[in-house]
N, C-alpha and C positions, 0 to 999 in steps of 0.2 A: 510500336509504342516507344517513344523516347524514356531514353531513361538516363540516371544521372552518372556520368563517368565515374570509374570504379576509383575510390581514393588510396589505393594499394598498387593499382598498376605501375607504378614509378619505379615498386620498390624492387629490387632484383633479389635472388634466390639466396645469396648469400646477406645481402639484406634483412630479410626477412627470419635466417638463421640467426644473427647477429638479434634483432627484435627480439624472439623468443628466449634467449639467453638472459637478455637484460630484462623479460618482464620475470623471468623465472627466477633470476636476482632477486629481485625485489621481494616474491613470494617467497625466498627461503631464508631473505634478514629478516622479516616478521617472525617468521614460525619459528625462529632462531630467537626469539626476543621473548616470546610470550612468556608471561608469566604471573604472577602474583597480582600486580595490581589490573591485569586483564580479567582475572578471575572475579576481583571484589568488582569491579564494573560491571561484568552483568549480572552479578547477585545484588547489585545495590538497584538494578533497573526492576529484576522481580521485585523485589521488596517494596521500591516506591509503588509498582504496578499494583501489587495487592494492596498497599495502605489506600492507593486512591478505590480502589472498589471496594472496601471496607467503608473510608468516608464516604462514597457514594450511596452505599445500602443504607448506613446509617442515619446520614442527611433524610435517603428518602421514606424513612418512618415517619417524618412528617411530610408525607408529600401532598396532603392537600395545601399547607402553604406555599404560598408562590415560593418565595423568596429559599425556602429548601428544599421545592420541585426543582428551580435553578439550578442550586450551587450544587445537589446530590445527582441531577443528569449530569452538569459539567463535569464533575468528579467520575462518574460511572461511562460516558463515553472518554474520556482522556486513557482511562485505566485499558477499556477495551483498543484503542487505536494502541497503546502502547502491546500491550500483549498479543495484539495482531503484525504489528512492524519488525520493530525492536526485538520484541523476544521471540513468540513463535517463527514467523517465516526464516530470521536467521538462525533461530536455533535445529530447523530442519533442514537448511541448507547444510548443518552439520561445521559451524563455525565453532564450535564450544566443543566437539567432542574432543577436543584435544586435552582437555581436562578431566576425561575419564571419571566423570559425577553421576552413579546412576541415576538423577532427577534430572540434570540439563544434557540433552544427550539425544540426539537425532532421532536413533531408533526407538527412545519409550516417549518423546513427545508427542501430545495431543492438544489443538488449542481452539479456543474459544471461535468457533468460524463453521460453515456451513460444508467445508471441505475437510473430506478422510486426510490423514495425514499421509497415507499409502499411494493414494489416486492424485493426490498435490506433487508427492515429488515425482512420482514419477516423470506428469508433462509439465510440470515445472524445472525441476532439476533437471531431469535428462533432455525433453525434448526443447522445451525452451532455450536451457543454457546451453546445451549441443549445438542445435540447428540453431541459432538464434539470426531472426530477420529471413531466412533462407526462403523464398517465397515458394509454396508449395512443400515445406516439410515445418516450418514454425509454427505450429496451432495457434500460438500468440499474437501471430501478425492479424490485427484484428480480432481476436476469440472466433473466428469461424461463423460471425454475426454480422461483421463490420466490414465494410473496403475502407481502409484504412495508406493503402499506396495505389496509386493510379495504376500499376501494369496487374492489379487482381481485374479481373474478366467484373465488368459490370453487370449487374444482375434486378428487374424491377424491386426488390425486395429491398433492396438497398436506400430506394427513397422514403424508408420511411426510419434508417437508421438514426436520422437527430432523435427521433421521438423516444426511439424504445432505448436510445445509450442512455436519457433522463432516467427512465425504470432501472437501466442495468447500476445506473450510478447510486441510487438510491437503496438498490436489493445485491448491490455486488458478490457479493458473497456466496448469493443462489447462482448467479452467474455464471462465478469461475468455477463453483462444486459440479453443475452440470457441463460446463464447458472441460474442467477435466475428464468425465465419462469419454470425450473421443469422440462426439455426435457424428461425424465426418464417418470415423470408422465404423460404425453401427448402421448409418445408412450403406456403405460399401457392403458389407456383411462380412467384413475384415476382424469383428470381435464377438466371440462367441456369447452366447445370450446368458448365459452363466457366470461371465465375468461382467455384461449388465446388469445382473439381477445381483451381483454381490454391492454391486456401485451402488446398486439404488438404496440397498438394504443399510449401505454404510451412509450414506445420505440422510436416510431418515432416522438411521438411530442419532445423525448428527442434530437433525431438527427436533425430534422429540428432547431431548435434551437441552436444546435451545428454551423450546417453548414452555418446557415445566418450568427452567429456571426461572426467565426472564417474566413470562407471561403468564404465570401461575404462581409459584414458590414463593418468589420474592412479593408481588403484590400480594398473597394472601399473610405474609407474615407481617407488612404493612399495615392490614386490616386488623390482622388482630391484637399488632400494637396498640392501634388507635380505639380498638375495641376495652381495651383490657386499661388505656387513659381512662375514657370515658366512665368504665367503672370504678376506676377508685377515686374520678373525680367528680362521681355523681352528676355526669350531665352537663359539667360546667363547662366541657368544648363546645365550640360552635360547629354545628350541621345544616345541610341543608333539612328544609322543614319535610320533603317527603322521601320515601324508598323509593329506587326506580322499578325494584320488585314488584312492592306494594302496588304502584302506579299501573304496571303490566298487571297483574293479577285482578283488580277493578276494573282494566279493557277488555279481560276476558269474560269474565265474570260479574254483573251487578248483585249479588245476593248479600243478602245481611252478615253470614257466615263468613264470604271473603272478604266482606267491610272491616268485618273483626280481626281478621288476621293483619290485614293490610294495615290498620292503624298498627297492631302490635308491630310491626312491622316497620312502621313511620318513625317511633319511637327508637328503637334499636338498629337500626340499618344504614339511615341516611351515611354518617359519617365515614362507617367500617365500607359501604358500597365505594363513596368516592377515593377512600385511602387506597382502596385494590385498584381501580379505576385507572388515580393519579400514577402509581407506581408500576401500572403494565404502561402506561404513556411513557412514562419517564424511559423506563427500560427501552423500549420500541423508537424512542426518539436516539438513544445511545448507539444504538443498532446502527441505526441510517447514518449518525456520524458517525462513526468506524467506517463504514464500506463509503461513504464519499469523498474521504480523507484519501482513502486506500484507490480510488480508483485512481483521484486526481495526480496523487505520487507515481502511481503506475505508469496511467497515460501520460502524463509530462516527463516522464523516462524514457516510453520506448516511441513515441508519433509523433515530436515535433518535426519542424520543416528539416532539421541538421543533420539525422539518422539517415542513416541509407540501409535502403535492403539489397537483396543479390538472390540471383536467377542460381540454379542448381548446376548450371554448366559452368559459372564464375569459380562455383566452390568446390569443383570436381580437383580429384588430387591433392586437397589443401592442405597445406605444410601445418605444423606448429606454430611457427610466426604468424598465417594466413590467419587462423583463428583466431590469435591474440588480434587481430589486426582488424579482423571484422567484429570483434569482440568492442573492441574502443568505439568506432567508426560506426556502432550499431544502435548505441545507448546514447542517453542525453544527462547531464546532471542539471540540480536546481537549487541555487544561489540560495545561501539562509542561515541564520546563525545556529550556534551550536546548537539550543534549543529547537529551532526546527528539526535539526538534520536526528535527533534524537525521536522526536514523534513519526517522524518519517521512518525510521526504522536504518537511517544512512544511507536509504535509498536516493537521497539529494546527490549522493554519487554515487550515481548508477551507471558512470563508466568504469569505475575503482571494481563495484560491486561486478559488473560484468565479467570484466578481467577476471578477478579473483575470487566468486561468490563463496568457497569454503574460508576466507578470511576474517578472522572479526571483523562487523562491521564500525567499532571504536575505532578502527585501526586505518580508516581509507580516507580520513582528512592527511592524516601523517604521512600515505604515500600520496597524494593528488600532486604536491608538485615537483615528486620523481616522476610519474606518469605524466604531468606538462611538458619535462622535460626532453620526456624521451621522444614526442608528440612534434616538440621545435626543432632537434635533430634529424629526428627521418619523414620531417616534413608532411607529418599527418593532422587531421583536426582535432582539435578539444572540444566537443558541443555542449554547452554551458549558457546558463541564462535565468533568468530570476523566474519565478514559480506564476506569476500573472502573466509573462511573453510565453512560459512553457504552455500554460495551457492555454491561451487563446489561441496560439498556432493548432493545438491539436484539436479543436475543436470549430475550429477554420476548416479544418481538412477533412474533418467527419461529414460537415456540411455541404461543403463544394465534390467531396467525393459520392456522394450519395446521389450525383446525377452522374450521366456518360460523358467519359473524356476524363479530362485532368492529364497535367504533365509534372513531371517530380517540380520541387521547390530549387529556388536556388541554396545550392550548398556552403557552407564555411570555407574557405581556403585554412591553408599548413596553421596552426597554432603559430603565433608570435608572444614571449615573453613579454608582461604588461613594459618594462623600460624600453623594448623596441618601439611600443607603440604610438611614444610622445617624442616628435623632433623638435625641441626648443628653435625659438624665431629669435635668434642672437644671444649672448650672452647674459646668464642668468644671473640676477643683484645678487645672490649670495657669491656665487664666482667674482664680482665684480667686487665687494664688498674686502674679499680677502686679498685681490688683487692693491688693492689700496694700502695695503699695511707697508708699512718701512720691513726691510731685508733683515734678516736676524742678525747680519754682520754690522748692520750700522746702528743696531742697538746699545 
């Protein structure tokens, strides 16, 4: 199987010493810096996070109107993608324990997602960011579902990957919560069944908690907002004219008795039926955007064409430099303003983030262009690119790699600083322009 030359091979031993040094630089003038106004930045992100799922709930007390089904989903999934990005997954990477907060703080966080916080970091923090790209020890390369780089052994199972990443994109969440159980290792019989049987247990106590919330709680308390209108305003909202109850209870039953109930029922229900209705949709639609916000950040991080992975014989022996090295050279970031890179969780750079994952993530537009820097000196890539080339590449590849074959993509050559990259075709009118002035002696 061809594959794509290693983009480290150039660098020499002492290179690579020198590499390590300077990224570890970097990571010790931030942690050297933090401070005060680090700390009000991620209390001002909780805080926006909960106002928006407050306006969200809010809004969606009227959720049979359209126009506050809209604006209370939009509010209620924005709130969810930010408490999934932003706050949870950085704040379990343990970016914030530096601030010693017993409420922000790696070990008592829990958040709003379908994964234990225990079973997350483990193959996220350790094996993820350890092994990362390492083919045959990264559980990420791909989730253990997908070929995702042409040298994974192709398998028939694999033609039917465009279809079910649609479901994974849509339910991501169940996803990654069963993709961190290990499947790999359970089939090996590499993980004892009792530490199965804890995953699943913590699984489902994470679902049940989902679905009271989202899928019970909130739309019943919808209802009997709309319920408790309707009585004090005698009738005067508008409903539909029948119960969907009422309606089932006549298809089961024609009797006079369930006629009677059923109209009491027509009377009293229609409305409070659709407010539940409206507002487990609403929640359920909030859902799905979080997890395809989340997948799209993810996969336009780690599978575009410009990543490279590495065979286990590459990363045998590997220095500290080495990992910073495949560290850079293994992640992709995505072009976007501050505002995106905020819903994103700063996973927009997710070379910064790789490098340095226990770093504030506020903190990695501020080093992006020491780490370009350092990228143009020892001659390595910066893989970067706006969020529509990110993900059509990686879904280019989910496509074409779900038949047999494939050959890696062509890769980035060494990062060149944006002023290398324009050679003017003669001199430039502003140059020309000052060249024209009288001499300051003949003034």
């Amino acid at each position: 199987m061809k594959t794509a030359p290693n983009p480290l091979a150039h660098l020499s031993d002492r290179q690579l010493q020198q590499l390590a040094e300077e990224f570890d630089a970097i990571h010790s003038a931030v942690y050297a810096d933090l401070g005060e106004s680090d700390r009000r930045y991620i209390k001002s992100v909780i805080t926006a996070q909960r106002q928006l799922a407050v306006a969200g709930r809010a809004l969606l007390l009227g959720s049979i109107y359209p126009p506050a089904w809209l604006a209370g989903t939009a509010c209620l999934g924005m709130a969810k993608i930010l408490e999934n990005m932003e706050i949870g997954h950085n704040i379990m990477h343990g970016q914030w324990d530096w601030m010693n907060d017993p409420d922000i703080h790696s070990t008592v966080w829990d958040w709003d997602t379908a994964s234990t916080a225990e079973a997350w970091k483990h193959s996220h923090n350790y094996i993820h960011h350890t092994f990362t790209n390492i083919r045959g020890k990264d559980k990420d390369l791909g989730y253990e579902i997908m070929r995702i780089d042409p040298n994974q052994k192709w398998s028939p199972v694999y033609l039917a990957q465009p279809f079910y990443n649609v479901l994974l994109m849509a339910f991501f969440e169940w996803g990654v919560a069963f993709h961190d159980m290990d499947i790999e290792a359970i089939r090996a019989g590499d993980k004892p069944m009792s530490e199965v049987w804890r995953d699943l247990k913590g699984i489902a106590a994470k679902a049940r908690a989902q679905i009271t919330k989202d899928y019970l709680g909130w739309p019943l308390v919808s209802a009997a907002a709309f319920g408790a209108a309707q009585l004090v305003l005698r009738d005067r909202l508008p409903q539909p004219s029948t119960s969907r109850i009422g309606k089932g209870l006549r298809a089961i039953s024609g009797s006079r008795r369930t006629d009677r109930v059923a109209n009491v029922l027509d009377r009293l229900l229609p409305g409070v039926e659709r407010a539940f209705l409206a507002t487990l949709a609403a929640s359920f639609a909030a859902n799905i955007m979080r997890n395809v916000w989340a997948h799209a950040i993810i996969f336009c991080g780690h599978f575009p064409d410009q990543t490279y992975t590495f065979s286990q014989d590459e990363v045998e022996n590997e220095t500290r430099g080495g990992w910073y090295g495949r560290q850079l050279v293994g992640a992709a970031n995505i072009e976007g303003s501050p505002l995106f890179h905020i819903i994103s969780g700063n996973l927009g750079y997710q070379v910064e983030h790789h490098l340095f994952p226990d770093m504030p993530s506020s903190r990695y537009a501020e080093i992006a262009p020491k780490v370009k820097d350092l990228c143009a000196r020892y001659e390595l890539p910066y893989n970067s690119g706006p969020l529509a080339r990110q993900w059509a590449m990686v879904h280019r590849t989910i496509a074409r790699l779900a038949f047999p074959g494939g050959e890696p993509r062509p890769k980035p050559g060494p990062y060149r600083p944006e002023t290398e990259r324009f050679t003017p075709n003669g001199h430039s009118e502003s140059e020309r322009f000052r060249n024209r002035l009288p001499d300051q002696d003949k003034v």
